[in-house]
KEMI-958601 format. One record per residue (C-alpha): x, y, z; residue in one letter; residue number from 1. Coordinates in nm, 4 decimals. Example, Ala and Ser with C-alpha at 12.3 -4.5 7.8 and 13.67 -1.06 7.14 Angstrom:
BEGIN
@xx: 1.2300&yy: -0.4500&zz: 0.7800&r: A&k: 1
@xx: 1.3670&yy: -0.1060&zz: 0.7140&r: S&k: 2
***
This chain:
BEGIN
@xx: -4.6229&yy: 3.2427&zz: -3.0854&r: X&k: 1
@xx: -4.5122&yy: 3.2286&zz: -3.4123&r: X&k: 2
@xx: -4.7409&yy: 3.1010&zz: -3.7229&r: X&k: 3
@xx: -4.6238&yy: 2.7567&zz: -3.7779&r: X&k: 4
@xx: -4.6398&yy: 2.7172&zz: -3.3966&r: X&k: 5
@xx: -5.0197&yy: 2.8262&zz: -3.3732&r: X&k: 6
@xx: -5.0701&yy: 2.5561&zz: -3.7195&r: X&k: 7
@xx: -4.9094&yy: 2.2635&zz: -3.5115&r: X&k: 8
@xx: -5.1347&yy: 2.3758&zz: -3.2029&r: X&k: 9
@xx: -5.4419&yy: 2.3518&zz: -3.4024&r: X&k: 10
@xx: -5.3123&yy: 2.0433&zz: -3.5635&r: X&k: 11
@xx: -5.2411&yy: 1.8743&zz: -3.2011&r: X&k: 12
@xx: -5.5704&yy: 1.9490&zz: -3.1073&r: X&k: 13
@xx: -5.7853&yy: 1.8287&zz: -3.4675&r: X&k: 14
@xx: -5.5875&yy: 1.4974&zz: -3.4143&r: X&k: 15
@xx: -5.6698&yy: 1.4553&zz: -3.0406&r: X&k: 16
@xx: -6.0422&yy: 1.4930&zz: -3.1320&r: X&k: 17
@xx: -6.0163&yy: 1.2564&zz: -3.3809&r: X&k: 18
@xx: -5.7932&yy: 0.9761&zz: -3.1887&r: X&k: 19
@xx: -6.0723&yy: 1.0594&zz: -2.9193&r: X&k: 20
@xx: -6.3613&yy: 0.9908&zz: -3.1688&r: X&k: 21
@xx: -6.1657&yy: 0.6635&zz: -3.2671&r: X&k: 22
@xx: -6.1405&yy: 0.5522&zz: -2.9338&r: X&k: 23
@xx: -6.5334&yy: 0.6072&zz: -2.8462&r: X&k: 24
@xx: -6.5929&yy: 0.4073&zz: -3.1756&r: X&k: 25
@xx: -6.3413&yy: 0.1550&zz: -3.1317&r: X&k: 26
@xx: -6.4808&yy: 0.0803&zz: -2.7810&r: X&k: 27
@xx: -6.8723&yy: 0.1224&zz: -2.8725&r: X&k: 28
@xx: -6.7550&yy: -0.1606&zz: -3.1635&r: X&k: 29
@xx: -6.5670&yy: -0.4063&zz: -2.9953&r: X&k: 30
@xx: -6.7958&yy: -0.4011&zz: -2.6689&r: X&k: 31
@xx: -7.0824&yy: -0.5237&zz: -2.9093&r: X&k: 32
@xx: -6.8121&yy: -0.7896&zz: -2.9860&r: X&k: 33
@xx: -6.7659&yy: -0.8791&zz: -2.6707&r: X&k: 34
@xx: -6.3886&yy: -0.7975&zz: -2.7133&r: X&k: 35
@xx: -6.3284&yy: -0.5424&zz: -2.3781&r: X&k: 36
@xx: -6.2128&yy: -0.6554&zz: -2.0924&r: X&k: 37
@xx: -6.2785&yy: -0.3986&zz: -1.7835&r: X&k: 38
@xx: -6.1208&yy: -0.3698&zz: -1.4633&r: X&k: 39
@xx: -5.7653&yy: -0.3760&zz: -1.3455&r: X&k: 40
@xx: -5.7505&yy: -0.7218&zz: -1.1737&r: X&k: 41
@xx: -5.9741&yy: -0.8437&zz: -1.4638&r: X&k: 42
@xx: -5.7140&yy: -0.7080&zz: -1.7207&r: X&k: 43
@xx: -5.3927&yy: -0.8020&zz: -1.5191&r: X&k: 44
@xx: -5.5710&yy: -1.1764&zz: -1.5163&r: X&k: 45
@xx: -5.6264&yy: -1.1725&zz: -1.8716&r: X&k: 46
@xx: -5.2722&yy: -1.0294&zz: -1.9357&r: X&k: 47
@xx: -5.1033&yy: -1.3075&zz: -1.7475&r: X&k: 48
@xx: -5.3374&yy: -1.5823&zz: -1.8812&r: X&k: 49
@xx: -5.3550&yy: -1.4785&zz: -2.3263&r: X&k: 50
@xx: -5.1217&yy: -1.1282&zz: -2.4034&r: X&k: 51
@xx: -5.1135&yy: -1.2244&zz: -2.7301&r: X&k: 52
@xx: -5.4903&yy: -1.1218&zz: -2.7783&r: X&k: 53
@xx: -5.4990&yy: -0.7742&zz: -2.6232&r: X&k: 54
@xx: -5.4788&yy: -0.5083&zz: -2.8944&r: X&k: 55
@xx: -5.5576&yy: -0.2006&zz: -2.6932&r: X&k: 56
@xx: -5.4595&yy: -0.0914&zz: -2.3204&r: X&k: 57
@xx: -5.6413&yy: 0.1822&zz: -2.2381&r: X&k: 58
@xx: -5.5645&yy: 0.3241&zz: -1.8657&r: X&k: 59
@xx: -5.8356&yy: 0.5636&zz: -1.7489&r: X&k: 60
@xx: -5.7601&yy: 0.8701&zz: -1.5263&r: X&k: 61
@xx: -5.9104&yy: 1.1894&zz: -1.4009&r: X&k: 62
@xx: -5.7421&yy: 1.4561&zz: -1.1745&r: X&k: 63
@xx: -5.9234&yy: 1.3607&zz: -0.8709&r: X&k: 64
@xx: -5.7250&yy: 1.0060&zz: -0.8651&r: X&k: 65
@xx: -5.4147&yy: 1.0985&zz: -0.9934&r: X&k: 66
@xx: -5.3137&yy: 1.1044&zz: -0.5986&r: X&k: 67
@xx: -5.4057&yy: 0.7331&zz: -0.5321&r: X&k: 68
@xx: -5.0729&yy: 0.5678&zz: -0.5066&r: X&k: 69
@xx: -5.2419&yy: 0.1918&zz: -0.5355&r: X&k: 70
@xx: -5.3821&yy: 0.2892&zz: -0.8662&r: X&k: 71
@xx: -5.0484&yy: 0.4676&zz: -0.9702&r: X&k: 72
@xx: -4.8764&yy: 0.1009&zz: -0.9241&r: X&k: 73
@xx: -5.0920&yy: -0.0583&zz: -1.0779&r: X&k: 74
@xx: -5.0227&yy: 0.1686&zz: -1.3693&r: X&k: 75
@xx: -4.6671&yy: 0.1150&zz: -1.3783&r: X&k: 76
@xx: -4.7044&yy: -0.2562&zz: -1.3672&r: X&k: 77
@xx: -4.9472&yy: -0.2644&zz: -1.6257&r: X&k: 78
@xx: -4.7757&yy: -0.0185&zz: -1.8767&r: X&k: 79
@xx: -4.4173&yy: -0.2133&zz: -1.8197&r: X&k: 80
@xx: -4.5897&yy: -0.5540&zz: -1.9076&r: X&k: 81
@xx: -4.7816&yy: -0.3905&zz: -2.2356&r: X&k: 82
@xx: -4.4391&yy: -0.2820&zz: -2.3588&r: X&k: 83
@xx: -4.2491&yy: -0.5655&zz: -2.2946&r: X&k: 84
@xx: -4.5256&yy: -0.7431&zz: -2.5134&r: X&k: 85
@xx: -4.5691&yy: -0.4685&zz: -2.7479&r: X&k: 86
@xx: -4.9535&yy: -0.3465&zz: -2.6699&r: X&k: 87
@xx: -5.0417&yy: -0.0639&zz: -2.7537&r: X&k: 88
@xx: -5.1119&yy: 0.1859&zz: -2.4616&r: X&k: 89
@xx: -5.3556&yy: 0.5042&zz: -2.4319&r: X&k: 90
@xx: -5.4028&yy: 0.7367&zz: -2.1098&r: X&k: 91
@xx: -5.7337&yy: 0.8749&zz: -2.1307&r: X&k: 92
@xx: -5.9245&yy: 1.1061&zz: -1.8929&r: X&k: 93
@xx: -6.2360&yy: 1.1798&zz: -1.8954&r: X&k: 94
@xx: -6.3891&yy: 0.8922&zz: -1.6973&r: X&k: 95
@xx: -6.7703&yy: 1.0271&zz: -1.7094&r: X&k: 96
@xx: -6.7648&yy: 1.0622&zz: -2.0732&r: X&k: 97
@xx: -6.6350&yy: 0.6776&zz: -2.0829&r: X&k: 98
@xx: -6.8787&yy: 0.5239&zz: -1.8191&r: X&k: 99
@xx: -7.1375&yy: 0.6986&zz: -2.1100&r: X&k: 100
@xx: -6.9885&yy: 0.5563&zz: -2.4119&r: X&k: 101
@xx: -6.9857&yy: 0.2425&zz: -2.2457&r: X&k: 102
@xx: -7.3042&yy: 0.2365&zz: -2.1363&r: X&k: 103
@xx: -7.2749&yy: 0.2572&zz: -1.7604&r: X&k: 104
@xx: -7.5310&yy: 0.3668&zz: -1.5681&r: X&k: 105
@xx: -7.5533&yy: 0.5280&zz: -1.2054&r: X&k: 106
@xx: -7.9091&yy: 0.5078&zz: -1.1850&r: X&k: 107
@xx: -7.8393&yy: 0.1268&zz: -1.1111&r: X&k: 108
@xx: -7.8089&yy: 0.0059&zz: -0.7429&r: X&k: 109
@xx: -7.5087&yy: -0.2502&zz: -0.8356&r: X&k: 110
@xx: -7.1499&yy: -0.1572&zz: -0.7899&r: X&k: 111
@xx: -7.0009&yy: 0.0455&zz: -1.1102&r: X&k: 112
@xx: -6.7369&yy: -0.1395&zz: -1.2769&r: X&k: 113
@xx: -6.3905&yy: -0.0353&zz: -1.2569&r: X&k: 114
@xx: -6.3048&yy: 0.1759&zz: -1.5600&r: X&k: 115
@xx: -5.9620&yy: 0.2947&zz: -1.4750&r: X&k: 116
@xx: -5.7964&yy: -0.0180&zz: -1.6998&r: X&k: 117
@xx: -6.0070&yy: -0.1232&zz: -2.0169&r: X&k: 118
@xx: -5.7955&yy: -0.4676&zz: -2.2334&r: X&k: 119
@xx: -5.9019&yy: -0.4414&zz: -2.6102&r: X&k: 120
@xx: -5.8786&yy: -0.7979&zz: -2.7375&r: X&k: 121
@xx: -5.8628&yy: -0.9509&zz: -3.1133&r: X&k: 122
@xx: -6.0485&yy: -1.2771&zz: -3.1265&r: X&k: 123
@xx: -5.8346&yy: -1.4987&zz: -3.2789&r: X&k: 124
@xx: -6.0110&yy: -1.4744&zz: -3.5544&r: X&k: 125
@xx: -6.0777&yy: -1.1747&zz: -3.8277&r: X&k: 126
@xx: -6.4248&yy: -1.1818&zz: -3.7593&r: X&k: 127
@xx: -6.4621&yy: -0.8257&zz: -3.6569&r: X&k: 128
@xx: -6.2564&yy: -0.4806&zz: -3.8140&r: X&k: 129
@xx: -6.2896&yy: -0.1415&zz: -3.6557&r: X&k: 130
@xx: -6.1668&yy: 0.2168&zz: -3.8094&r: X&k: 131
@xx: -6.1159&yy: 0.3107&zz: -3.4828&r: X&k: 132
@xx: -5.8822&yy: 0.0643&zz: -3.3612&r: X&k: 133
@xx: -5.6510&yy: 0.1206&zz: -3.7009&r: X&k: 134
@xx: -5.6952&yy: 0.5520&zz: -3.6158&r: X&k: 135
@xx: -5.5762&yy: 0.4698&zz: -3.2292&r: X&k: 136
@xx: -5.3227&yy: 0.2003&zz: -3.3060&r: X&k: 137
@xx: -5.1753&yy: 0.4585&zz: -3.5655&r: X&k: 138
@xx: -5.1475&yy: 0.7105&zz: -3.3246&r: X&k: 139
@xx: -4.9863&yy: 0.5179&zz: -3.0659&r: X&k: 140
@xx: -4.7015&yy: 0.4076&zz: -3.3292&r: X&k: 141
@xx: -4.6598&yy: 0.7912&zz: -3.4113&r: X&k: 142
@xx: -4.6205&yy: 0.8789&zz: -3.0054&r: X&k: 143
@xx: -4.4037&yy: 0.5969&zz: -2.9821&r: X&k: 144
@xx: -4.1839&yy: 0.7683&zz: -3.2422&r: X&k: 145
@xx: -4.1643&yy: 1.0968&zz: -3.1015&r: X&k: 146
@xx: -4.0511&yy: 0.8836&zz: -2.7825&r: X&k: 147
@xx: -4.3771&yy: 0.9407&zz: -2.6107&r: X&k: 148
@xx: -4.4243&yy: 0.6048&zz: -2.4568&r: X&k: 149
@xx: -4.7765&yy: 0.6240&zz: -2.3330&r: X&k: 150
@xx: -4.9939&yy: 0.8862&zz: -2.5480&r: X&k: 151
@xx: -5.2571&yy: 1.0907&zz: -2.3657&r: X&k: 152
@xx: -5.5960&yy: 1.1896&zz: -2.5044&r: X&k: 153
@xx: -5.8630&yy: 1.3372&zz: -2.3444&r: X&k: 154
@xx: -6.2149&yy: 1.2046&zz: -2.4095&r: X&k: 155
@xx: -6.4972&yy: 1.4972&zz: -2.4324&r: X&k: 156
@xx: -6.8334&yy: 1.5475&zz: -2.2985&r: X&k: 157
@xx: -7.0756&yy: 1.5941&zz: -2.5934&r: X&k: 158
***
């Protein structure tokens, strides 16, 4: 590896940690907003019902369901619809490390929630701002340009 390759690796990985931060804070924030939307049938409702007030698609994924073709198509579906209506998209892994942030419990006897598609919406009014959302919205644009349609970050356990 040459130098300026190891400086872009380290870069890659300071600005994953950081558009992973962003992410946690953006969804902590806008879940005490009521703003998130989990689920794929719930987000594929609210989709088809009000595009215009998703912000954020964030499609959830670890290894051990990258082999379930139902989920896989739902995918698809969903990330064709965000770009034909220009939402931002974000493949994230880590799916114990978002049941956390999110305040998910398995101690609880009820059925977990399905975290694999989590909608981001903007009230239709400014009533609410997050750091995060501008950090993750930013980094999507920058993908985007560098023709990486859906951007992947990991989220970390801490």
């Amino acid at each position: 590896m040459t130098l300026e390759e190891l400086v872009a690796c380290d870069n890659t990985a300071k600005k994953m940690q950081t558009v992973s931060e962003a992410v946690e804070q953006l969804l902590v924030a806008a879940q005490r907003q009521a703003c998130l939307t989990v689920g794929v049938y719930e987000s594929a409702k609210l989709m088809n019902v009000d595009p215009d007030s998703v912000v954020l698609c964030l499609l959830a994924i670890d290894e051990e369901d990258e082999g379930d073709i139902a989920l896989q198509i739902h995918f698809t579906l969903i990330q064709a619809f965000c770009c034909d209506n220009d939402i931002n998209i974000l493949r994230v892994s880590g799916m114990q490390r978002l049941a956390k942030v999110l305040g998910e419990s398995s101690e609880d006897n009820s059925e977990p929630r399905d975290l694999h598609c989590i909608l981001v919406t903007n009230p239709h009014t400014d009533s609410w701002k997050s750091q995060g959302l501008e950090e993750v919205a930013s980094y999507c644009e920058e993908s985007r340009g560098n023709n990486q349609w859906v951007p992947y970050v990991p989220l970390l356990e801490r």
